[in-house]
C-alpha positions in Angstrom: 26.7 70.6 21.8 27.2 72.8 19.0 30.2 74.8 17.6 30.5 78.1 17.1 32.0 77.2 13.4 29.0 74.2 12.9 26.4 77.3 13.3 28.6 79.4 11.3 28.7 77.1 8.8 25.0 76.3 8.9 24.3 79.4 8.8 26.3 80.6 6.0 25.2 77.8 3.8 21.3 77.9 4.4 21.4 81.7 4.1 23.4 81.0 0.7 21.0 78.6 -0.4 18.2 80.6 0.1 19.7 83.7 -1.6 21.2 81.2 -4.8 17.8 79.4 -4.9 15.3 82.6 -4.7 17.9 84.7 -7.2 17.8 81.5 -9.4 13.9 80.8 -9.8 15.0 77.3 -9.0 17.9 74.6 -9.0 20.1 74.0 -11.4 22.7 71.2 -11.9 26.0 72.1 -10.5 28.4 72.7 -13.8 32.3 70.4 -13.3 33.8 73.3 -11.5 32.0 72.0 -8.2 36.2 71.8 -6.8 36.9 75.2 -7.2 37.5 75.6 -3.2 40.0 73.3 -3.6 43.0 75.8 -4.3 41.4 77.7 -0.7 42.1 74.4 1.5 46.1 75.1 1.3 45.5 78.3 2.8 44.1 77.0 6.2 47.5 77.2 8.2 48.0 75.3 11.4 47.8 77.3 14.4 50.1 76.8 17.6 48.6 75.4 20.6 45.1 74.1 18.6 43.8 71.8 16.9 42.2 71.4 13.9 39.5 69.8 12.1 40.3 69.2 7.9 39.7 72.0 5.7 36.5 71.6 3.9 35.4 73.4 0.8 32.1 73.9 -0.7 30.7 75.3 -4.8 27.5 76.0 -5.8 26.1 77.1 -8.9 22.3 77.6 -9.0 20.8 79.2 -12.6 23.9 81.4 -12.7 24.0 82.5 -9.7 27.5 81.0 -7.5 29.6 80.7 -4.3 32.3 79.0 -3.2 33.4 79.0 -0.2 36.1 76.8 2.4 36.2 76.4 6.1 38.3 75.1 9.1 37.8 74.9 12.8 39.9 74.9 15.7 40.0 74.2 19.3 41.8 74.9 22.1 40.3 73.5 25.3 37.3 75.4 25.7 37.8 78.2 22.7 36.9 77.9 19.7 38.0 79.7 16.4 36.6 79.3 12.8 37.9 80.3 9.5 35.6 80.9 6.0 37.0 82.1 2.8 33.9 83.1 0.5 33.4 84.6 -2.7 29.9 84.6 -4.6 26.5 86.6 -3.8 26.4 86.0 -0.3 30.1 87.9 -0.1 28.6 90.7 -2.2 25.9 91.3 0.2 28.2 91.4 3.0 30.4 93.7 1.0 27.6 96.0 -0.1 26.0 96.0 3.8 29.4 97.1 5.0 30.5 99.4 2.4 27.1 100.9 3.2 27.9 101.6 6.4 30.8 104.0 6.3 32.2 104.1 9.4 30.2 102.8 12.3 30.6 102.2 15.7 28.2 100.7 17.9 29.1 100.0 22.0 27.5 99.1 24.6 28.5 97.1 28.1 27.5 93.8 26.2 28.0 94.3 22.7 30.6 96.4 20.2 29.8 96.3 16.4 32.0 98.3 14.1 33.2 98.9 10.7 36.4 99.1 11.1 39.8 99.0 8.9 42.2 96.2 10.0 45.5 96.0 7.8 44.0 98.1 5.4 41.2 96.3 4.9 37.4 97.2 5.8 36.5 95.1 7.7 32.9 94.0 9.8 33.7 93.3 13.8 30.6 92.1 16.1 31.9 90.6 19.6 29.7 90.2 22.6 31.6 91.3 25.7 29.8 88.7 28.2 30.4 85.7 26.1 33.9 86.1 24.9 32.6 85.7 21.6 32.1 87.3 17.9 33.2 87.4 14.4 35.3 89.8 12.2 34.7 89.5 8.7 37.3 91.2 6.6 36.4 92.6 3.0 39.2 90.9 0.9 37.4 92.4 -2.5 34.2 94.8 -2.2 33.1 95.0 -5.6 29.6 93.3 -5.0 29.9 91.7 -8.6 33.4 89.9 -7.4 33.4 90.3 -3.6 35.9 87.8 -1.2 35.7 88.0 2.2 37.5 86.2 5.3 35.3 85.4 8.5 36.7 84.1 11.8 34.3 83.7 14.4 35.4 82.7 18.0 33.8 82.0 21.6 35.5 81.6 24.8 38.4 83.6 23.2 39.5 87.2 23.9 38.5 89.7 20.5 42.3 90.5 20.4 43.7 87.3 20.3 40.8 86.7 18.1 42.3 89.3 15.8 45.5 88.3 16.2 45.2 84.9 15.0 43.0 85.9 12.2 46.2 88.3 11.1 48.2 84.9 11.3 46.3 84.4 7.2 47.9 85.8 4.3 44.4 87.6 3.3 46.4 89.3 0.0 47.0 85.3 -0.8 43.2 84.7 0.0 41.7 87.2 -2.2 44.3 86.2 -5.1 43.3 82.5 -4.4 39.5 82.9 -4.7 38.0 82.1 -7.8 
C-alpha cells in the first residue's frame, strides 16, 4: 500500500521533472550545490504521539532552471501526515495559480477547496470530507521568481488537527531557511 506522502512525493517530483526538463530543453549536470535541502532537514520537528520516517531532502538543477525541496512523513496508527518545504519553479507555479485565484471558495458535501489566509499567510486548502483527507499548502514567499511554499497532506486525519499540526512549523523559519 501506498502513502499519502509516497504519492505526494511522486507526484511532486515527476511533475518537477517534467516542468525542469521541458523549461530546460534537456538535462543538465547537477552543479555542487545538490545539498542545499540540507539546512531544511533541521526544521522537520518531531510530533507527539507519531512517528516519523528521516527527513529527506532533494536539489535539482536542469539548464538553469532549479528546486529544492525536503520531506518527512508521519504516522499515527492509521493517519497519516506529510511535510514538503519547496522553493524553485514548481513553488512559483503554485504561487502564481493561487495568487491567481483571489479568494475562492469551493464546497460541496464531498469536497472544500479554498484560498484561504492561515496565520497571515495565503494559503491553498483541498480536503475531501468522505476520506478524512487533503492538503494545505501555505505560500511562505509568492514572488513566482523566488516562491517557498509548505505542503502537509494528510488522510485518516481530521482537516483541523491537520491544520493544527501543520501550525506546530515555524513557517517564518521555513521561508528564511530556503535557499
Amino acid at each position: 500500500m501506498r502513502t499519502i506522502s509516497g504519492h505526494l512525493k511522486t507526484a511532486v517530483f515527476a511533475v518537477c521533472c517534467t516542468l525542469l526538463i521541458t523549461a530546460a530543453g534537456g538535462i543538465a549536470a547537477a552543479p555542487a550545490a545538490a545539498a542545499a535541502y540540507d539546512a531544511l532537514l533541521p526544521l522537520f520537528i518531531d510530533l507527539p504521539g507519531w512517528n516519523a520516517e528521516p527527513a529527506e531532502g532533494m536539489a535539482m538543477d536542469m539548464g538553469g532552471s532549479s528546486m529544492v525541496s525536503a520531506t518527512r512523513e508521519y504516522r499515527r496508527g492509521e493517519a497519516q501526515f506529510s511535510a514538503v518545504m519547496m522553493t524553485g519553479q514548481q513553488a512559483g507555479a503554485m504561487a502564481a495559480t493561487v495568487t491567481s485565484q483571489g479568494k475562492m471558495k469551493i464546497e460541496t458535501s464531498e469536497v472544500y477547496m479554498a484560498v484561504e489566509t492561515i496565520a497571515g499567510f495565503p494559503a491553498y486548502v483541498v480536503r475531501n470530507k468522505q476520506e478524512q483527507s487533503g492538503s494545505i499548502t501555505i505560500l511562505l514567499d509568492t514572488n513566482p521568481d523566488s516562491a517557498r511554499v509548505f505542503t502537509v497532506g494528510y488522510e485518516h486525519l481530521d482537516a483541523d488537527e491537520a491544520l493544527t499540526l501543520a501550525k506546530k512549523f515555524d513557517w517564518p523559519q521555513i521561508k528564511k531557511t530556503l535557499p
